[in-house]
N, CA and C atoms as an extended XYZ file, in Angstrom:
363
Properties=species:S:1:pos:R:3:atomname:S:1:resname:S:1:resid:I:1 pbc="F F F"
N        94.792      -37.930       23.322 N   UNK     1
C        93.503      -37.805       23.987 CA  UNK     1
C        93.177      -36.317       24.134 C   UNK     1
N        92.359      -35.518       23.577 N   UNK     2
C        91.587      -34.529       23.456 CA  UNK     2
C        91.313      -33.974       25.155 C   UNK     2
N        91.783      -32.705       25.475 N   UNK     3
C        91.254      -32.104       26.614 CA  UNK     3
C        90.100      -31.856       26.828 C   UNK     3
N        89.616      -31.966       28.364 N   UNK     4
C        88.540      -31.330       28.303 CA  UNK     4
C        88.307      -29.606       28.742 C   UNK     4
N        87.119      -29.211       27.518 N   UNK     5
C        86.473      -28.011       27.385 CA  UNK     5
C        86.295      -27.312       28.991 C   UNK     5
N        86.080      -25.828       28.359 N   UNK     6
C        85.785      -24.800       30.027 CA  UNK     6
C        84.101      -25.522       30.106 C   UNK     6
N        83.221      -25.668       29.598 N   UNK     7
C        81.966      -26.535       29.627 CA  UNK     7
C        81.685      -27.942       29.934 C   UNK     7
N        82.983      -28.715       30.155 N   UNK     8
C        83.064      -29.794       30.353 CA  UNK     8
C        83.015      -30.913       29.207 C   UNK     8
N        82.790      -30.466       28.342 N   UNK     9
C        83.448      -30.949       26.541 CA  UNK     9
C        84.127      -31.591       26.718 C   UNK     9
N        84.266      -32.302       25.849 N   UNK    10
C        85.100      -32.905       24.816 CA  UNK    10
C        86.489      -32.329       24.372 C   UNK    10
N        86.558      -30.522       24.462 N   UNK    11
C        87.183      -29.914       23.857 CA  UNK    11
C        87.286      -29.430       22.518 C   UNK    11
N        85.904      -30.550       21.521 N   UNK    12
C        85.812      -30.038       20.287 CA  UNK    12
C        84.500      -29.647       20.243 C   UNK    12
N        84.375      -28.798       21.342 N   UNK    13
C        82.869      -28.684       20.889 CA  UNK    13
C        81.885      -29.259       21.528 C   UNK    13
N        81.989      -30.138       21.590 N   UNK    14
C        81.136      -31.282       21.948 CA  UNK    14
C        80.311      -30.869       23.504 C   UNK    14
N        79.219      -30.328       24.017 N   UNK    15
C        79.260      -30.509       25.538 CA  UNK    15
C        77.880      -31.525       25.947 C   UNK    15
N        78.300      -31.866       27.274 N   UNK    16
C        77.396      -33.243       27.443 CA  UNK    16
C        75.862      -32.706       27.332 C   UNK    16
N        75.076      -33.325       27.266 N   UNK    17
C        73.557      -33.106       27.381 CA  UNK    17
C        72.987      -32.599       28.057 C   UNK    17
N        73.127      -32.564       29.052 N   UNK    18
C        72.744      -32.020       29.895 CA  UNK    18
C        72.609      -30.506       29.731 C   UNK    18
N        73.708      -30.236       29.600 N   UNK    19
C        74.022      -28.306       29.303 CA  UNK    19
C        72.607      -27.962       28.318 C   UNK    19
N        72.078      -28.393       27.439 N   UNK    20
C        71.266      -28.181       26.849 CA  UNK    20
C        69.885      -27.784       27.021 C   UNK    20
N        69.830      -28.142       28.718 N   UNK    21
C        68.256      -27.883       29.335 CA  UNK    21
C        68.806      -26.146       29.401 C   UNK    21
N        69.636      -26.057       29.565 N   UNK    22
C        69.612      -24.569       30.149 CA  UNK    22
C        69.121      -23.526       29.267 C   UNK    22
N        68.798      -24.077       28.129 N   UNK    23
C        68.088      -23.448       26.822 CA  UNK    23
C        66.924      -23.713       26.502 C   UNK    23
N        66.251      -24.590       27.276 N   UNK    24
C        64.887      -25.175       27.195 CA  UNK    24
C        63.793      -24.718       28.141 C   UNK    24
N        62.777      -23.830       27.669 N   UNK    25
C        62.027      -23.250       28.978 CA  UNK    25
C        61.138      -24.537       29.596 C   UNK    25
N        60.762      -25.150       28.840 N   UNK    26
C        59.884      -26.341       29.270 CA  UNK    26
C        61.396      -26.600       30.866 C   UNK    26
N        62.068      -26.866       30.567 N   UNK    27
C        63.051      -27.631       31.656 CA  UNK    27
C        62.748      -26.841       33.236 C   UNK    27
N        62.927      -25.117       33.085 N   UNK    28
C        62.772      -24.359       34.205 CA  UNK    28
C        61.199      -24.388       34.496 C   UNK    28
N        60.523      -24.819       33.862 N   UNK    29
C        58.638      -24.565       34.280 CA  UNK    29
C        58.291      -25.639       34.988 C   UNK    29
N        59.108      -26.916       34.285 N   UNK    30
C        59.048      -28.474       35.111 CA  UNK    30
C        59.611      -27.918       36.583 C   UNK    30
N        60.897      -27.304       36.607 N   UNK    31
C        61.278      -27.526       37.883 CA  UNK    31
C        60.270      -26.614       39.168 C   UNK    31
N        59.810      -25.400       38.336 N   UNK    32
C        59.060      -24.415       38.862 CA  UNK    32
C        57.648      -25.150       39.612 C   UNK    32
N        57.114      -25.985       38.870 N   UNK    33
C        55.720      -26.773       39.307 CA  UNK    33
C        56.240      -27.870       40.080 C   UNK    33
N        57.224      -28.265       40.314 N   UNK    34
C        58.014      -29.387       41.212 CA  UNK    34
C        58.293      -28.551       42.805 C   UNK    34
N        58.627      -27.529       42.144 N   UNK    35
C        58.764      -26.557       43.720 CA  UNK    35
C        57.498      -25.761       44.526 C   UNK    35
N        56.522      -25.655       43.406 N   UNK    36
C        55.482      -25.300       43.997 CA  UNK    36
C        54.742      -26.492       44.703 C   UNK    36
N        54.788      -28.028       44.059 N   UNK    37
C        54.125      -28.728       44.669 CA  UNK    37
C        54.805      -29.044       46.057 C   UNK    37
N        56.070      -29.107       45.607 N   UNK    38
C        56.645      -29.215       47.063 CA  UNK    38
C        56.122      -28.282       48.500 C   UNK    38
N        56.245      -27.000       48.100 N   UNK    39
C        55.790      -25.839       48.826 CA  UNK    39
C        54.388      -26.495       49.125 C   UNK    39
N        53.329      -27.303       48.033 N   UNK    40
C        52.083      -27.593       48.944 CA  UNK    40
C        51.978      -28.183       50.127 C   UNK    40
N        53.047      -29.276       50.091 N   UNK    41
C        53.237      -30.624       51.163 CA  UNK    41
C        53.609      -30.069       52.171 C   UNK    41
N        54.214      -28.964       52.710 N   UNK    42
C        55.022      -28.622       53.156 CA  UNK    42
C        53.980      -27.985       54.432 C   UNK    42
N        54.430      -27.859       55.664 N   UNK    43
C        54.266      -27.456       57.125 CA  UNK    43
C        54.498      -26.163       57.681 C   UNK    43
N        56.120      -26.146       57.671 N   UNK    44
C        56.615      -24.899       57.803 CA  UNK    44
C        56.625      -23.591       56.868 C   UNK    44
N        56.303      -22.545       57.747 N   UNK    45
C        56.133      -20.894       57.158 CA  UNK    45
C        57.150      -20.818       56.025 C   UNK    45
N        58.473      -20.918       56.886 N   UNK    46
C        59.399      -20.179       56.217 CA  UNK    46
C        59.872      -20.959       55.301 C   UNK    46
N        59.958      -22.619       55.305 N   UNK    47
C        60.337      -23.655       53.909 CA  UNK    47
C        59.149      -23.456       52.731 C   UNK    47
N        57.874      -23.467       53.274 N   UNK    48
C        56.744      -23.153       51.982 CA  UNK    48
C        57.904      -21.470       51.307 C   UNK    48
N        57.406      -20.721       52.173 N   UNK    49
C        58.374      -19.441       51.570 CA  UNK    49
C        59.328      -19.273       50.450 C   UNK    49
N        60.545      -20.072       51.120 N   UNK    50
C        62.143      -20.443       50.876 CA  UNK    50
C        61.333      -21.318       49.241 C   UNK    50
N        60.553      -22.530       49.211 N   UNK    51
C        60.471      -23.391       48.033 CA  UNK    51
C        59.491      -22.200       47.206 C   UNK    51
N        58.958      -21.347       47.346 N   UNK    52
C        58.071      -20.474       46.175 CA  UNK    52
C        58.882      -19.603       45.922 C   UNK    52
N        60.260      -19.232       46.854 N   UNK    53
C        60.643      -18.315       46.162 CA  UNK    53
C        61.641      -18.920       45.325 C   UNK    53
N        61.944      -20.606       45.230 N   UNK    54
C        62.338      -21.030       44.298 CA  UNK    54
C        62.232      -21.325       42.956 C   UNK    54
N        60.728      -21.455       43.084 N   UNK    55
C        59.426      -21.609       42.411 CA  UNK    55
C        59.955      -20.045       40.904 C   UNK    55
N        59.589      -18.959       41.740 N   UNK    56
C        59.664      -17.929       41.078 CA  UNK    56
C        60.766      -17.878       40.242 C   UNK    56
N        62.354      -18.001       40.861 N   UNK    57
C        63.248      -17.697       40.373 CA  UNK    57
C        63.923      -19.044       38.880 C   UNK    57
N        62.592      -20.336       39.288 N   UNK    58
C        62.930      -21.125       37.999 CA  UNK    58
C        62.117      -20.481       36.665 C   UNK    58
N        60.700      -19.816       37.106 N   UNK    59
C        60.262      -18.888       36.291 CA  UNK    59
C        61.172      -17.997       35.852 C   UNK    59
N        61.410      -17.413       36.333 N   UNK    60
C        62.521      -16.415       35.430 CA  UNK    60
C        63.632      -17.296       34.779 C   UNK    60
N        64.231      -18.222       35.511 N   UNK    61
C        64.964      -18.626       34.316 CA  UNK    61
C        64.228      -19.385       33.300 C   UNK    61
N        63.050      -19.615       32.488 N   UNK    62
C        62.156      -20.301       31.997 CA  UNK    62
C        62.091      -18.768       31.281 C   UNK    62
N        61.785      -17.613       31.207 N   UNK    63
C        61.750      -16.792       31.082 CA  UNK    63
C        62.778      -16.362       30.173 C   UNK    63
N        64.610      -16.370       30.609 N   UNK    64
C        65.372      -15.958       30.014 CA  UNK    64
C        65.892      -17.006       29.374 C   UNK    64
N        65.692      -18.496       29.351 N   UNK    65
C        65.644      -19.464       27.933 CA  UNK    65
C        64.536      -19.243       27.161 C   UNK    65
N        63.696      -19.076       27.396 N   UNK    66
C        62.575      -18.915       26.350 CA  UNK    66
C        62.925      -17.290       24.969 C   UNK    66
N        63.872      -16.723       25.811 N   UNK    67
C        64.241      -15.654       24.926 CA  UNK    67
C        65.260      -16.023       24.517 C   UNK    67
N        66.520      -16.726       25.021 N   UNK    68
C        67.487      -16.563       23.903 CA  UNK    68
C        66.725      -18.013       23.180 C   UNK    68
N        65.973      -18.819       23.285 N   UNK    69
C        65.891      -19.683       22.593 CA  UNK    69
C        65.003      -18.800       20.799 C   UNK    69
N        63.972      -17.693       21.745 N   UNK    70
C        63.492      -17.408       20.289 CA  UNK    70
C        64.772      -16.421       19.286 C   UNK    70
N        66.081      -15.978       20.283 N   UNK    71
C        66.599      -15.043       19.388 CA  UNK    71
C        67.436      -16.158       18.219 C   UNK    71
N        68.145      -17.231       19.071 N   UNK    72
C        68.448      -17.997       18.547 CA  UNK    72
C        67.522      -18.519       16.800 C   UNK    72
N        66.488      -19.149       17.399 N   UNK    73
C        65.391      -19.321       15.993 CA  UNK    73
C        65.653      -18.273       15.089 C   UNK    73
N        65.422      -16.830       15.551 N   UNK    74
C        65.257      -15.400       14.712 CA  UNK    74
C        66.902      -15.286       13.554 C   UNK    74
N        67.727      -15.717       14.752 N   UNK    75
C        68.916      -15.567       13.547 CA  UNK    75
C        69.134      -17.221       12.356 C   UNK    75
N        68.895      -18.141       13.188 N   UNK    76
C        68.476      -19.132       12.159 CA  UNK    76
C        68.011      -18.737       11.072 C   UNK    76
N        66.671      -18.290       10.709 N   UNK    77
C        65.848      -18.192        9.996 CA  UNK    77
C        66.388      -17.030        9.302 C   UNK    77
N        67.097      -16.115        9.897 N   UNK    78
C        67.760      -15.085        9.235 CA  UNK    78
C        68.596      -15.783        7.842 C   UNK    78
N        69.509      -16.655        9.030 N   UNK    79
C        71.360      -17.423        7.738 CA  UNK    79
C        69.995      -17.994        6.859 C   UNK    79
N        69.362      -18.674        7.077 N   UNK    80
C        68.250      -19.611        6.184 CA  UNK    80
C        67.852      -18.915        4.649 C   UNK    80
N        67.270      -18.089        5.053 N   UNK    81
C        66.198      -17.143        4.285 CA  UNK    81
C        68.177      -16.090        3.091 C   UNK    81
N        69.002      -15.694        3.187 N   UNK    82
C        70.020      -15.248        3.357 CA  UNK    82
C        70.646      -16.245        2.136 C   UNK    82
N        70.526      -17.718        2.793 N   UNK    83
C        71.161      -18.531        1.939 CA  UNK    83
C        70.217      -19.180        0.794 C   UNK    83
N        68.638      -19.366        1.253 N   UNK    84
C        68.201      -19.591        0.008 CA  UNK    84
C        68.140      -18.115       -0.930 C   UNK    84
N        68.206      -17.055       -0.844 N   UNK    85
C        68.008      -16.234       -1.914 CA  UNK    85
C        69.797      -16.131       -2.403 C   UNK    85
N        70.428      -16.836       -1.961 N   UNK    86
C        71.784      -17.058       -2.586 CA  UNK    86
C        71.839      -18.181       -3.926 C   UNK    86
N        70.700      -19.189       -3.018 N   UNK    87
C        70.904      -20.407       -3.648 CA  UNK    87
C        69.517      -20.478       -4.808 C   UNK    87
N        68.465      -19.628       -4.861 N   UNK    88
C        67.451      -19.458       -6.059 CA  UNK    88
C        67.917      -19.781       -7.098 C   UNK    88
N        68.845      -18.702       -7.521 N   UNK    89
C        69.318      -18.638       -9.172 CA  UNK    89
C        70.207      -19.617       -9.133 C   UNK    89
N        70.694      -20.557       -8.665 N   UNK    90
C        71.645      -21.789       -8.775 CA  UNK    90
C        70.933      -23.017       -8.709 C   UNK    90
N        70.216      -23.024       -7.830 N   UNK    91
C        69.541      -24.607       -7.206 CA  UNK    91
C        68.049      -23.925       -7.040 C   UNK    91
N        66.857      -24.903       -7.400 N   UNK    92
C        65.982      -24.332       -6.711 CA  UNK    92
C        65.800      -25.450       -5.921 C   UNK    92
N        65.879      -26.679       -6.350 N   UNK    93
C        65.867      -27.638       -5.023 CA  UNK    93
C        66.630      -27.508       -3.714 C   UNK    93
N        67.546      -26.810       -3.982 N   UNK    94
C        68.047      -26.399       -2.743 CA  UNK    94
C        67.436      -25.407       -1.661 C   UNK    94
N        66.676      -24.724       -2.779 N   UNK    95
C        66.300      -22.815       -2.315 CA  UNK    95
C        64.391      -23.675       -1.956 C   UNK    95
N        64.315      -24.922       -2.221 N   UNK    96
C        62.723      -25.216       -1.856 CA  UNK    96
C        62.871      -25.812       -0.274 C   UNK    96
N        64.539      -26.123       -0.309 N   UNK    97
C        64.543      -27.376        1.482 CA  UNK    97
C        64.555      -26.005        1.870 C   UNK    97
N        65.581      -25.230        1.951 N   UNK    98
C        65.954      -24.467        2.786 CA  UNK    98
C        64.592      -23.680        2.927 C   UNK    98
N        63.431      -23.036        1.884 N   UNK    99
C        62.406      -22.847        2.778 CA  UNK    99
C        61.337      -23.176        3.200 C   UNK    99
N        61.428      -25.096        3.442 N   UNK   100
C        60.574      -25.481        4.375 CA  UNK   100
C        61.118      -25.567        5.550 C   UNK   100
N        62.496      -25.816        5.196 N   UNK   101
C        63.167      -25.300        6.816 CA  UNK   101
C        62.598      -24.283        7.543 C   UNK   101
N        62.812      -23.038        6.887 N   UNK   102
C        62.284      -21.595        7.412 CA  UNK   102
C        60.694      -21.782        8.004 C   UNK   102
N        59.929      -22.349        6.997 N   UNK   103
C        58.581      -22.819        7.555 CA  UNK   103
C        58.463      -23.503        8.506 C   UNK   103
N        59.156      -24.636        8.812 N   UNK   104
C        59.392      -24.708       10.062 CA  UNK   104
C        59.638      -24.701       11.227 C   UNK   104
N        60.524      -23.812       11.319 N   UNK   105
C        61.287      -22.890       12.399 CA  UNK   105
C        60.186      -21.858       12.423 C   UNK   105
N        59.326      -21.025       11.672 N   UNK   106
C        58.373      -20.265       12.248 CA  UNK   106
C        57.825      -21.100       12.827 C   UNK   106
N        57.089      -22.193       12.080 N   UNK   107
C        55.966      -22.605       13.022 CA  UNK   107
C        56.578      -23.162       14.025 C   UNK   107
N        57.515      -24.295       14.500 N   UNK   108
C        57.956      -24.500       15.542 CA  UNK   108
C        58.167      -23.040       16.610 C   UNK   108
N        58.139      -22.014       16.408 N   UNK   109
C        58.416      -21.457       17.204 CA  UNK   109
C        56.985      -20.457       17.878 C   UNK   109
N        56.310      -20.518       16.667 N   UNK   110
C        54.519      -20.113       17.151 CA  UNK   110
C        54.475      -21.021       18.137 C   UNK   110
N        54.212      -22.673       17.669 N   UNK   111
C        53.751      -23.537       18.526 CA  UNK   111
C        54.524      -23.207       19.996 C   UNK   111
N        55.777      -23.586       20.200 N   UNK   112
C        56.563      -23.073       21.315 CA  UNK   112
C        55.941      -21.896       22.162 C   UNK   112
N        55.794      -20.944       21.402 N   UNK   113
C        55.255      -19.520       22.083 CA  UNK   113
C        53.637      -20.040       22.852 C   UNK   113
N        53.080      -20.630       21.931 N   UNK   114
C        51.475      -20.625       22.574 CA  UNK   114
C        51.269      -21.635       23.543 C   UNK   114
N        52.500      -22.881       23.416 N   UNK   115
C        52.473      -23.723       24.592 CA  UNK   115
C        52.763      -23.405       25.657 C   UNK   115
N        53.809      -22.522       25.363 N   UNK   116
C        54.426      -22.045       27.039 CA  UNK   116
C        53.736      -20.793       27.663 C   UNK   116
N        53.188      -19.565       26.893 N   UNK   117
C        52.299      -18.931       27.433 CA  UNK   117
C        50.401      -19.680       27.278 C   UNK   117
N        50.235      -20.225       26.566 N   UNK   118
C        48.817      -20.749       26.805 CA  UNK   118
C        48.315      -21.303       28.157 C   UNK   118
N        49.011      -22.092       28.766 N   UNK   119
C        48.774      -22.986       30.386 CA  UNK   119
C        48.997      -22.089       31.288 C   UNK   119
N        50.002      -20.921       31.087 N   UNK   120
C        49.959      -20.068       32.139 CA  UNK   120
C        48.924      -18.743       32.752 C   UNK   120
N        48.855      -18.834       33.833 N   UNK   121
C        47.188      -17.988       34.250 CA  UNK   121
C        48.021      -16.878       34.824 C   UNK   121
């Protein structure tokens, strides 16, 4: 039976699902508008306070997934682009997936960019 990982793994790698929001800015903006609404309902000075300044600090982390998520993409597209001009003169069916891959990963990552800054004022 396989130990479990410092992440709570499997040990091969494997870590549960969860871990995965922590790379997802959509995840910290949900929680950010969950704390602000909370802060609306709310009575007291110092809990409205205490929940916006929670508010803020899921923004920033929404903030610092949204960057390693694009550096992440950036080196993707790097190995991508890297391996189809490896794979041109050998395969071109190979060197045509690999760059709609790349086409994809840009545009997935435009779209990404304009969703998450577009709604914000």
């Amino acid at each position: 039976m396989p130990s479990k990982g410092p992440a709570g793994g499997d040990g091969l790698g494997i870590r549960p699902p969860e871990l995965g929001r922590v790379n997802d800015p959509r995840h910290w903006r949900d929680r950010a508008e969950e704390a602000r609404i909370m802060a609306s309902e709310m009575k007291d000075f110092f809990a409205i306070q205490s929940m916006l300044r929670s508010a803020e600090g899921y923004d920033r982390l929404a903030e610092m997934a949204e960057t390693r998520l694009h550096e992440l993409r950036r080196k993707l597209i790097e190995r991508l682009e890297a391996a189809s001009s490896i794979a041109e003169p050998l395969n071109p069916t190979v060197t045509f997936y690999l760059k709609v891959a790349i086409d994809k990963l840009s545009e997935d990552a435009t779209n990404v960019a304009r969703d998450d800054h577009g709604g914000r004022g």
